[in-house]
C-alpha positions as CSV (number, residue, x, y, z in Angstrom):
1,X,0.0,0.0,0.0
2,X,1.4,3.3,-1.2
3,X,1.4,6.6,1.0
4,X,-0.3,9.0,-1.1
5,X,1.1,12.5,-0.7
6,X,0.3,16.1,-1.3
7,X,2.0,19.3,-1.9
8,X,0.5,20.5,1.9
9,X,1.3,17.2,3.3
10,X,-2.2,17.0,4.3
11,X,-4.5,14.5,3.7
12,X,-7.7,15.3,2.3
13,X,-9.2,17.7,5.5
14,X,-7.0,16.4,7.5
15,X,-4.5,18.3,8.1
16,X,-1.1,17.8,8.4
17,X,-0.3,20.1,11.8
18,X,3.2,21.3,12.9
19,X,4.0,21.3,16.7
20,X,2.4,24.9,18.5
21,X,6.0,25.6,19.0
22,X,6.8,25.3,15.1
23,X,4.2,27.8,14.5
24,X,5.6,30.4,16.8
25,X,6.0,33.8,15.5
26,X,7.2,36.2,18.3
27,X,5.3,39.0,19.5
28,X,1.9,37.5,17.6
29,X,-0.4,37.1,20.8
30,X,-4.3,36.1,20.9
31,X,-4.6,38.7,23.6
32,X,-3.7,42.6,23.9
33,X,-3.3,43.7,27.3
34,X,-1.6,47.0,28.5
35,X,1.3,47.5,30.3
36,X,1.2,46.5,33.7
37,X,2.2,49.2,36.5
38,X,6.2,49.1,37.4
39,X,6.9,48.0,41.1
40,X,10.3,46.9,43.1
41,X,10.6,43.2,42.9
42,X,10.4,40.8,45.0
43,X,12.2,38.0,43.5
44,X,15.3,38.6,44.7
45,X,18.0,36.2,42.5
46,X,15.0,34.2,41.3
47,X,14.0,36.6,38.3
48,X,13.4,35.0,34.8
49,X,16.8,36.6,32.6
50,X,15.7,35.2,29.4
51,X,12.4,34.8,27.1
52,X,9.4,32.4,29.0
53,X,9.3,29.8,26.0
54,X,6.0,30.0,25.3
55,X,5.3,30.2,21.1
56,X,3.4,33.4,19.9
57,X,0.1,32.5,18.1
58,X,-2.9,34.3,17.2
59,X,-6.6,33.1,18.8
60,X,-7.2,31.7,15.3
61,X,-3.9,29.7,15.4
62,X,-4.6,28.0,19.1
63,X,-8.4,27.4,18.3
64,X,-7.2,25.3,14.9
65,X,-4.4,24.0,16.1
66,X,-6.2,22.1,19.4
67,X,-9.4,21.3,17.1
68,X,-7.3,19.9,14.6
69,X,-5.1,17.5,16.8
70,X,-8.8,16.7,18.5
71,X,-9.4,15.3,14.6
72,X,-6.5,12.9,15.4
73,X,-8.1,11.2,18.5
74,X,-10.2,8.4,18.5
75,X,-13.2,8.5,20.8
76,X,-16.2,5.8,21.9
77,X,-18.3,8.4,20.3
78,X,-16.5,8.2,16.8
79,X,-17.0,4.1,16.5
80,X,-16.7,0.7,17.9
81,X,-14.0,0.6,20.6
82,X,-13.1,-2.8,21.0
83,X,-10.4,-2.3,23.7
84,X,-10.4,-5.9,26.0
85,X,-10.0,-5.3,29.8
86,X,-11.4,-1.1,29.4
87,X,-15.1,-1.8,28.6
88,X,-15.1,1.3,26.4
89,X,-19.0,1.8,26.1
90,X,-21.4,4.6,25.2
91,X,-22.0,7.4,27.7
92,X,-25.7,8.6,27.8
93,X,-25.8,12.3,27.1
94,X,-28.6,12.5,30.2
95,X,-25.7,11.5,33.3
96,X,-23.8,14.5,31.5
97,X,-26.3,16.6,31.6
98,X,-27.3,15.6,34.8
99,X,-23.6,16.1,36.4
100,X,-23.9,19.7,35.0
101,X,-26.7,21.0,37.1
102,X,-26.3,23.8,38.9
103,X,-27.2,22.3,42.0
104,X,-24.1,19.6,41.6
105,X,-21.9,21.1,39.2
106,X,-20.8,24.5,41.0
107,X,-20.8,23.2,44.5
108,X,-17.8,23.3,46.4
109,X,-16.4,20.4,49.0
110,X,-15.5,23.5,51.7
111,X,-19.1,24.0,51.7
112,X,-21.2,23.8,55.2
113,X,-22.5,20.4,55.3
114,X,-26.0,21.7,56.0
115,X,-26.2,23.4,52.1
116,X,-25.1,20.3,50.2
117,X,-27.8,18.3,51.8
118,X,-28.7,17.4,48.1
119,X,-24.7,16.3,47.4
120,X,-24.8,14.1,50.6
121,X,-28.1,12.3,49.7
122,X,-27.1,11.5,46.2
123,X,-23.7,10.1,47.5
124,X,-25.8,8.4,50.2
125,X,-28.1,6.8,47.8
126,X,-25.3,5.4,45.2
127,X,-23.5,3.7,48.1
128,X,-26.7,1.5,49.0
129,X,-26.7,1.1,45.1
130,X,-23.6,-0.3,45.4
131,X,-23.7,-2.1,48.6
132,X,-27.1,-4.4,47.3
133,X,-26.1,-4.4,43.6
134,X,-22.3,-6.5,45.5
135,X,-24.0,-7.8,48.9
136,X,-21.4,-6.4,51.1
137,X,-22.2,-4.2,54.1
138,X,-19.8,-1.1,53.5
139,X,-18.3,1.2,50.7
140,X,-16.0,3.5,50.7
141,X,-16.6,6.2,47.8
142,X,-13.4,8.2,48.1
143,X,-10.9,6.4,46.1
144,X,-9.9,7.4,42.4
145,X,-10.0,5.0,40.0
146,X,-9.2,1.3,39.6
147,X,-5.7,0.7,41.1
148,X,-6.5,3.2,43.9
149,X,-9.3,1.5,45.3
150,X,-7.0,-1.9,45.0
151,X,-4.7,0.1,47.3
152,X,-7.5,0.8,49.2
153,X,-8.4,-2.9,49.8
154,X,-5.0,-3.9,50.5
155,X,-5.1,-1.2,53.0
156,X,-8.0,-2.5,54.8
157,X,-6.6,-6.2,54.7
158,X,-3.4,-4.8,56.3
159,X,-4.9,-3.2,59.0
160,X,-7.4,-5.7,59.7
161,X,-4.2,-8.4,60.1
162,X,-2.6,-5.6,62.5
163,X,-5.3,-5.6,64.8
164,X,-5.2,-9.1,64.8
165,X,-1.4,-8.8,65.5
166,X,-0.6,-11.1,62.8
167,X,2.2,-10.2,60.5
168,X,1.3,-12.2,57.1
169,X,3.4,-10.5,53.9
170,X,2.6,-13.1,51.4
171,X,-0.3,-12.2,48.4
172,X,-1.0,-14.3,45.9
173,X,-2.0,-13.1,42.6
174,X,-2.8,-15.3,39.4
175,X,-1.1,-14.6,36.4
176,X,-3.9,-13.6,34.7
177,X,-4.4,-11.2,37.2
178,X,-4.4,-6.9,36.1
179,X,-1.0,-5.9,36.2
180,X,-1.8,-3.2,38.8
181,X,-2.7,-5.7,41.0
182,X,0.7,-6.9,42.4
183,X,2.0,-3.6,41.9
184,X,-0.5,-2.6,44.5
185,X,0.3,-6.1,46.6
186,X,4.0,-4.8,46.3
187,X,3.4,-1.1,47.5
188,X,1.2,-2.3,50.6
189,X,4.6,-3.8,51.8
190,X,3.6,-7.6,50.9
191,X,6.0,-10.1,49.0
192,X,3.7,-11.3,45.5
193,X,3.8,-14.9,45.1
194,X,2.0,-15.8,41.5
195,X,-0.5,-18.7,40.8
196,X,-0.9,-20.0,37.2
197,X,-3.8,-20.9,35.3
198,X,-4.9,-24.2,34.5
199,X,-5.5,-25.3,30.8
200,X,-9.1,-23.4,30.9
201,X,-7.5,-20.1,31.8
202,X,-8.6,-20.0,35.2
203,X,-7.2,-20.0,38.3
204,X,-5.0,-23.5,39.0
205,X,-6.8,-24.9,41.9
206,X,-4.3,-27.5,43.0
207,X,-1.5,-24.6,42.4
208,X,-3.3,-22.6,44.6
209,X,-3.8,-24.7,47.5
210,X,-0.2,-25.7,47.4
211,X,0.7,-22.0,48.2
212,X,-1.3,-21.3,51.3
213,X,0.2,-21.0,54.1
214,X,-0.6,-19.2,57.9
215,X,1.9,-16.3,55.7
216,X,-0.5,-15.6,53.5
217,X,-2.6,-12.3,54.2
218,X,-4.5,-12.4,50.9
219,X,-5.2,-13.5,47.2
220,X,-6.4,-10.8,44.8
221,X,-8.1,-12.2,41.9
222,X,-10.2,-10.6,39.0
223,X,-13.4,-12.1,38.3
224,X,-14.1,-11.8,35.6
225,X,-10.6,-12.4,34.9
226,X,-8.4,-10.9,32.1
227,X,-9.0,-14.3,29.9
228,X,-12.6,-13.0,30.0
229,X,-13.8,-16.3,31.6
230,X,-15.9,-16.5,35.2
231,X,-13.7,-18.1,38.0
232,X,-15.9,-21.1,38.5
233,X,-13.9,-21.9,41.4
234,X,-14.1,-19.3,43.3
235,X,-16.7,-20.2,46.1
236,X,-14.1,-22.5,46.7
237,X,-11.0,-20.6,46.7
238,X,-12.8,-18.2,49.1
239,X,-13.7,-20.8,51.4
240,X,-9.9,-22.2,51.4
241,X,-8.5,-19.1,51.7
242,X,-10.6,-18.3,55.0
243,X,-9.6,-21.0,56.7
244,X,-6.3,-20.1,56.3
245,X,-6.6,-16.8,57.8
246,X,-6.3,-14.9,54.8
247,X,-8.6,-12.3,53.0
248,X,-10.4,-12.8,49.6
249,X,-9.4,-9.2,47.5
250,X,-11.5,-9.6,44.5
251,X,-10.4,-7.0,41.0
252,X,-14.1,-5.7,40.2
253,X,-12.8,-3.9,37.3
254,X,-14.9,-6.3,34.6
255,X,-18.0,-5.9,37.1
256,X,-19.7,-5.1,34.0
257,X,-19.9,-8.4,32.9
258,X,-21.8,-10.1,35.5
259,X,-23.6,-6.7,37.6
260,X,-27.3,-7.8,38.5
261,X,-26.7,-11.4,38.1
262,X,-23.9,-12.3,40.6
263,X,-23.1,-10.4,43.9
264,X,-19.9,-10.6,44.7
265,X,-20.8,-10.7,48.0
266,X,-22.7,-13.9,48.2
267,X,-19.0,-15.8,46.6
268,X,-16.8,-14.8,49.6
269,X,-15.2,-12.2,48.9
270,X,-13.6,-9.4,51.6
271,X,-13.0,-6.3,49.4
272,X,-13.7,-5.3,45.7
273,X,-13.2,-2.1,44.0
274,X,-15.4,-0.9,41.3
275,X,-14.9,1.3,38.4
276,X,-17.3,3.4,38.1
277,X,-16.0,5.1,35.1
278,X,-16.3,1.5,33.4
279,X,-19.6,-0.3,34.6
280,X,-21.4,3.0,35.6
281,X,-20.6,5.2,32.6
282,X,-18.4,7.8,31.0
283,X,-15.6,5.0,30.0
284,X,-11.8,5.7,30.1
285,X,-12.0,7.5,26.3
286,X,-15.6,9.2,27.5
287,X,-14.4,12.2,29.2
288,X,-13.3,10.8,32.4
289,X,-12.2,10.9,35.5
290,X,-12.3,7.5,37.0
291,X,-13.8,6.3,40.0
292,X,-13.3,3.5,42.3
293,X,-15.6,2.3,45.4
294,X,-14.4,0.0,47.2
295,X,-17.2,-2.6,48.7
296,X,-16.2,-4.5,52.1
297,X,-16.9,-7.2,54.0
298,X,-18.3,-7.1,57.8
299,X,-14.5,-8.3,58.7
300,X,-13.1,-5.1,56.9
301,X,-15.7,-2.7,57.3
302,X,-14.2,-1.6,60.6
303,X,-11.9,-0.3,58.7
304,X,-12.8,1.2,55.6
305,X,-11.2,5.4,54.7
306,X,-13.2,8.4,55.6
307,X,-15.3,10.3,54.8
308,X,-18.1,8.2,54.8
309,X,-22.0,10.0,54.8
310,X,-24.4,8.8,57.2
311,X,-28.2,9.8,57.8
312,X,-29.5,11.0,60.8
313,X,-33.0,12.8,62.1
314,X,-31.8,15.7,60.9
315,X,-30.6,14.2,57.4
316,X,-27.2,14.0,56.0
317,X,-23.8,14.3,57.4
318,X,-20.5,13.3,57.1
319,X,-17.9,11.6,59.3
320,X,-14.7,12.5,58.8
321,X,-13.1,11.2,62.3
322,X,-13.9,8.4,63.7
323,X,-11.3,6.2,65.2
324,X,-7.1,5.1,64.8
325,X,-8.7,1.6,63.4
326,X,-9.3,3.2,60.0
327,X,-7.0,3.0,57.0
328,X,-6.9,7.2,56.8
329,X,-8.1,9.4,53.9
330,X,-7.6,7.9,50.2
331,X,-8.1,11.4,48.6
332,X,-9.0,14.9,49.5
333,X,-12.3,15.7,50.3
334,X,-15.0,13.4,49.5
335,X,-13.7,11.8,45.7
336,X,-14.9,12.3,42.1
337,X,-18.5,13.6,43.0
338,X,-18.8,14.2,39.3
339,X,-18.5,10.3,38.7
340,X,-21.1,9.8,41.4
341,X,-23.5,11.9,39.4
342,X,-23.3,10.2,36.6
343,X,-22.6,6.8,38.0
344,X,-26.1,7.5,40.0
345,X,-27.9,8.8,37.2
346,X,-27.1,5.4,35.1
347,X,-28.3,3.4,37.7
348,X,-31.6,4.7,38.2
349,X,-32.0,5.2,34.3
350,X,-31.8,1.7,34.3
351,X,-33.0,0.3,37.4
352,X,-32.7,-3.4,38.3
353,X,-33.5,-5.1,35.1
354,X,-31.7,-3.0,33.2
355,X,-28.4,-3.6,34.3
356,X,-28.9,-7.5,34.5
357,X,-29.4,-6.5,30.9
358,X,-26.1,-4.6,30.6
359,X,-24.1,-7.8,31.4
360,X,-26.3,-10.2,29.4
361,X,-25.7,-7.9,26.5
362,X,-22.0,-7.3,27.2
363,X,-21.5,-11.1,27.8
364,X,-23.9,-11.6,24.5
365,X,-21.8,-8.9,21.9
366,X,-18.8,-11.0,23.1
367,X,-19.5,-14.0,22.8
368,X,-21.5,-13.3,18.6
369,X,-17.9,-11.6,17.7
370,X,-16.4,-14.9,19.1
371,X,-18.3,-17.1,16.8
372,X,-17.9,-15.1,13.8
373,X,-13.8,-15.0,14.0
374,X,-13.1,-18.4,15.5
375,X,-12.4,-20.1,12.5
376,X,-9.9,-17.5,11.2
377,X,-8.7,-16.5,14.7
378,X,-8.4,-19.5,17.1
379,X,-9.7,-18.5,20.7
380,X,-7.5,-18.9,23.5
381,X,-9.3,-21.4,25.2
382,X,-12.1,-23.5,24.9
383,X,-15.8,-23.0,25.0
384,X,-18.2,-19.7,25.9
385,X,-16.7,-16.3,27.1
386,X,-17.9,-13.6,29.3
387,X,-17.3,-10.1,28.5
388,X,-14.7,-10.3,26.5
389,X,-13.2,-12.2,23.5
390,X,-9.2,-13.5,24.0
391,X,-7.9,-15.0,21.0
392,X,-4.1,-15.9,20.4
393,X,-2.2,-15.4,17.2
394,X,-2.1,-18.7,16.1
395,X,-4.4,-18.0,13.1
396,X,-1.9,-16.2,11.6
397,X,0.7,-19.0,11.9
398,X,3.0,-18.8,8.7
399,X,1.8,-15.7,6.9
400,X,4.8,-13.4,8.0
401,X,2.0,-11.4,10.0
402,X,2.0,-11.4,13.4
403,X,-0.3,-9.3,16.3
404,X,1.1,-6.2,15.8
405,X,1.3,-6.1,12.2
406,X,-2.7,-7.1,12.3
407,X,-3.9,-4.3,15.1
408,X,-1.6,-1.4,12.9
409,X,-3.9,-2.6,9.5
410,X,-7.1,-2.6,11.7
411,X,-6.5,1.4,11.9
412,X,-6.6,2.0,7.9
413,X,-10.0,0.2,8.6
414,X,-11.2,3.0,10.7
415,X,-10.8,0.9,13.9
416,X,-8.9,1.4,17.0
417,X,-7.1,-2.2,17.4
418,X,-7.9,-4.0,20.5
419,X,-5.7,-4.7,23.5
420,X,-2.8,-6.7,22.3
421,X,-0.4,-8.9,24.0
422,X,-2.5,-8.7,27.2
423,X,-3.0,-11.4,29.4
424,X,0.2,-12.3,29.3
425,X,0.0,-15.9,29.5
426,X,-1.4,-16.3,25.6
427,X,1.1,-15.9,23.1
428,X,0.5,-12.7,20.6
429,X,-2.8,-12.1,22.4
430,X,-5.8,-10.0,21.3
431,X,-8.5,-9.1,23.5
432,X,-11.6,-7.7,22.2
433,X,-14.6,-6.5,24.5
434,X,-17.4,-5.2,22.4
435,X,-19.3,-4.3,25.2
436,X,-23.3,-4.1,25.2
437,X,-23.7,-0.7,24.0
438,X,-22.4,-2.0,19.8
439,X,-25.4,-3.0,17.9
440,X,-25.3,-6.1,15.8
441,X,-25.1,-4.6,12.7
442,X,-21.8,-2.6,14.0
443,X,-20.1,-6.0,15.5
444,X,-20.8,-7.9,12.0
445,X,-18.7,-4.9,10.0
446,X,-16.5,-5.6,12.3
447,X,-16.2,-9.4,12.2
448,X,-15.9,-9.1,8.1
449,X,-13.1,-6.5,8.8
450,X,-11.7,-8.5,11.0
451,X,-12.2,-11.3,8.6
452,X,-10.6,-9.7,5.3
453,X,-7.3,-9.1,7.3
454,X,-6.9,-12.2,7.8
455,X,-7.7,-13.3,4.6
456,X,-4.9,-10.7,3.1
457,X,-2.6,-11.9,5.3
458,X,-3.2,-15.7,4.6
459,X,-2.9,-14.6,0.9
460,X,0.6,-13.2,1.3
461,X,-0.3,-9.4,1.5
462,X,2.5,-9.3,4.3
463,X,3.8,-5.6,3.0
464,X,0.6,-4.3,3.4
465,X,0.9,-5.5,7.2
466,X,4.6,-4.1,7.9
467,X,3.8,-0.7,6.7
468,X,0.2,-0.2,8.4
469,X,-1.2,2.2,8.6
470,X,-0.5,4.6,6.1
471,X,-4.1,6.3,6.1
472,X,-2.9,8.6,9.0
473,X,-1.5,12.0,10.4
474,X,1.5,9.9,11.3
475,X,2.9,7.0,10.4
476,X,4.2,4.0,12.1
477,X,7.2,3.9,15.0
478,X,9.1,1.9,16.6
479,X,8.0,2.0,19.7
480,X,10.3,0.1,21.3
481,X,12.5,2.8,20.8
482,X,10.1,5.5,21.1
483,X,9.5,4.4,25.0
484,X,12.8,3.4,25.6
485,X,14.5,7.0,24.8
486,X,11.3,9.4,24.4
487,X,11.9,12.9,23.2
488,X,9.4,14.8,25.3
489,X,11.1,18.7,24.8
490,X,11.4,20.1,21.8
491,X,14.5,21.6,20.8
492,X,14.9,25.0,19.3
493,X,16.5,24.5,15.9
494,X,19.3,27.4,16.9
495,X,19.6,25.6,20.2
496,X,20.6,22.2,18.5
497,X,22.6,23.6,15.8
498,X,24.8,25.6,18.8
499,X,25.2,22.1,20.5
500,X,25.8,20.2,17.4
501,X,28.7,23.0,17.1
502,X,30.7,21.1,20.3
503,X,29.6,17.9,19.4
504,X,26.3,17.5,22.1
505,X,23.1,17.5,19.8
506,X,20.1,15.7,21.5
507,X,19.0,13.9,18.5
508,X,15.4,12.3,18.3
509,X,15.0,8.9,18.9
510,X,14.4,6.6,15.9
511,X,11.6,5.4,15.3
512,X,11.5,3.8,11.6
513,X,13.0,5.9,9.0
514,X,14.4,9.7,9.4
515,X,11.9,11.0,12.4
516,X,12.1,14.1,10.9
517,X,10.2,13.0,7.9
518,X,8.4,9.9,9.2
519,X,4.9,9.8,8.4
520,X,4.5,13.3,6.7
521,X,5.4,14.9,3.5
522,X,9.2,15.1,2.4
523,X,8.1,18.7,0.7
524,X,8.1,20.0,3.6
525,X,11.0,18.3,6.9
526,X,10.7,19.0,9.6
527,X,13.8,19.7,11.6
528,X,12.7,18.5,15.1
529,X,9.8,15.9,15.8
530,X,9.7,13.9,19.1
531,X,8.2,10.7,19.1
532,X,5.2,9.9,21.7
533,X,6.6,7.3,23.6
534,X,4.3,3.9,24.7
535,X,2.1,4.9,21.5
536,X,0.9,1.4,20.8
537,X,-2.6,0.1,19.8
538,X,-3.3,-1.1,23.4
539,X,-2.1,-1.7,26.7
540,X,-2.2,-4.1,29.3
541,X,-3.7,-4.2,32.4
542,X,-5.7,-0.5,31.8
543,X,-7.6,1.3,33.8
């Protein structure tokens, strides 16, 4: 596949847009403001001596140069995001609106408690959402996003093993398990000891039971887990783990696959964080920020962060002190009330049945784009999936094409490539998670997309593969090189000329041919052009 070129460099109205500081023109400013009154100075030796940096653009220049990089992303509201472990879904418009109200929008967390009565009862309200939707008798709203409420867990865990004056430091985590999880294991002070999965991609029960011990303070598994298959052992593993003293930390980060027809509660489990930015609305590529309540069990409530709202006679207030026992503050002030809003909002738009019906859907859209690639792209294990779709590269055995090559083509499709190479334990992996907002009509494009690649890579079309994709802004990196030795400053050309003089230039990192003129038009180099480091189609373990 050729690159087609122009004289701008620009591809049809796309176009092709130099760095703000490229465009700087000094003295052009999108403001005019007078001189400012003299006065003595206060800064003593810490005075600026030369020129701020800054490039000097009109207000035309910033507005197109922002709206056309925004023409560069890719966005759940553009098309089918079929990012495995993210659960990138549609946002309803209404929790948006909602979260805008005056009445929630503009309040402020310094506020009296006695005029955010409103604030209090809504937060009030989505924790016994929470609390019936898991079965567990506590929550803790406060914490940020996915990996922060696993710290929060493994915060609660910790201190409920203090007060027991036990010292355990062993966790064990599957290998299937979200990489943040023994990240968080590790940063809670505990040594990670990992279990494999068995030949169904679940936990290894035998493996697991050979690794308890009166050390062990906890497991943390995902359930879902990252294979996209429901721990059908789990009652079990929860039982076994109790009885040796440890606690049952469960990932709730795929919550959206089995909300309103499995509480996690009612399996064993001590602690589970949930993403509300994932199962609740606005996704990770919706706008944002994350969110991540963390349910807990009667053994951990005790223990749980503050602030926590409570009613009363006189309605709603908040406790912000109430004992040593508790784990401290996650976050300032009271969390992402914005997330709460619209996390609310979704709930009640909804109602019972309705999210039952978000994981039958989810676990439906996953399991129709299963069937129609599994004859061109063997799954990774045997029989039905849950949320997500994990196949392995073995399809494209002997074409010359591997995963990478295949997720880079899906973009000249029009389609941001799934997660790749994530679970770690299935060679060239590919998870794809439709979720239950994509229509079928949407997921069979994209099963005869999906099916065409393969078929051109089967046929021999390996070129076409190795130079993917050519259809955009920029063209493909190495990003192995890109992350390893990232230009994140841009250089003045003066300034690297003047170093080049003694023999010091910072020169870009490689990434494919000549960086300056990688991707773009050779009519027109550009002199210096960093590389965006870690820019590949998917990551593992996301948030």
């Amino acid at each position: 596949m050729s690159e087609k070129q122009t004289i701008s460099g620009a591809r049809g109205l796309d176009k092709d847009e130099p760095l703000i500081f490229e465009q700087n023109s000094d003295g052009r400013s999108g403001v005019d403001l007078p001189e400012g009154p003299q006065a003595e100075s206060r800064l003593g030796g810490l005075a600026r001596r030369g020129a701020i940096g800054l490039p000097g653009l009109s207000e035309p220049q910033v507005m197109r140069h922002f709206v056309r990089l925004s023409r560069m992303n890719y966005a759940i509201d553009y098309g089918l995001y079929p990012l495995g472990s993210c659960t990138m879904k549609h946002n309803p418009r209404l929790n948006e609106k909602v979260a805008r109200l005056a009445g929630l929008g503009d309040l402020h967390p310094m506020q009296p408690v006695s005029t955010v009565q409103g604030a209090l009862r809504l937060m009030f309200e989505l924790s016994d959402w929470l609390m019936k939707l898991t079965n567990m008798p506590a929550v803790a709203l406060t914490p940020g996003a996915g990996a922060h409420g696993e710290l929060c867990g493994m915060m609660a865990i910790r201190a409920a093993l203090d007060a027991r004056g036990e010292t355990r430091r062993r966790v064990l985590v599957p290998e299937s398990a979200h990489g943040t999880n023994p990240a968080t294991a590790a940063m809670c002070g505990y040594t990670v000891d990992p279990i494999p999965a068995d030949e169904t991609g679940r936990v290894d029960l035998k493996a697991f039971e050979a690794k308890l011990g009166d050390d062990v303070a906890g497991l943390m598994l995902t359930n879902p887990n990252t294979c996209g298959l429901f721990e059908s052992d789990i009652v079990e593993i929860a039982e076994k783990l109790h009885a040796a003293g440890g606690f049952f930390y469960c990932d709730g980060a795929n919550f959206n696959a089995i909300v309103g027809k499995v509480r996690p509660g009612d399996l064993g489990i001590d602690a589970m964080h949930i993403n509300l930015h994932k199962t609740f609305s606005t996704p990770h590529g919706g706008g944002g920020p994350g969110s991540g309540p963390v349910v807990l069990s009667e053994a951990l409530a005790p223990y749980a962060p503050l602030p926590t709202v409570v009613k009363t006679d006189d309605g709603f207030d908040l406790i912000e002190n109430d004992g040593p026992e508790r784990v401290g503050r996650m976050k300032g002030f009271h969390g992402q009330f914005g997330m709460f809003v619209r996390a609310l909002a979704y709930m009640m738009s909804h109602g019972k049945d309705g999210l039952k019906q978000v994981a039958e859907d989810s676990v439906l859209n996953a399991n129709y784009v299963l069937a129609g690639l599994k004859d061109v792209l063997p799954p990774a294990f045997d029989g039905h999936c849950m949320h997500e779709a994990l196949f392995s590269d073995k399809g494209l055995d002997g074409t010359g094409v591997d995963t990478m090559g295949l997720a880079k083509a899906m973009i000249d499709e029009g389609y941001h490539p799934m997660t790749v190479y994530f679970p770690l334990v299935v060679h060239g992996a590919m998870l794809i998670e439709p979720t239950e907002t994509e229509t079928k009509g949407t997921l069979d494009q994209f099963v005869e997309v999906m099916r065409g690649l393969v078929a051109k890579a089967k046929a021999g079309e390996t070129a076409m593969f190795d130079e993917a994709p050519v259809l955009t802004p920029r063209r493909r990196l190495d990003e192995t090189r890109a992350a390893r030795n990232p230009i994140l400053r841009w250089t003045p050309p003066e300034e690297t000329a003047e170093a080049a003089d003694w023999g010091t230039a910072r020169r870009p990192a490689v990434c494919g041919p000549d960086p300056r003129n990688s991707g773009r038009n050779p009519a027109r180099p550009r002199k210096h052009e960093p590389q965006a480091p870690g820019s590949g189609p998917g990551a593992s373990g996301r948030r």
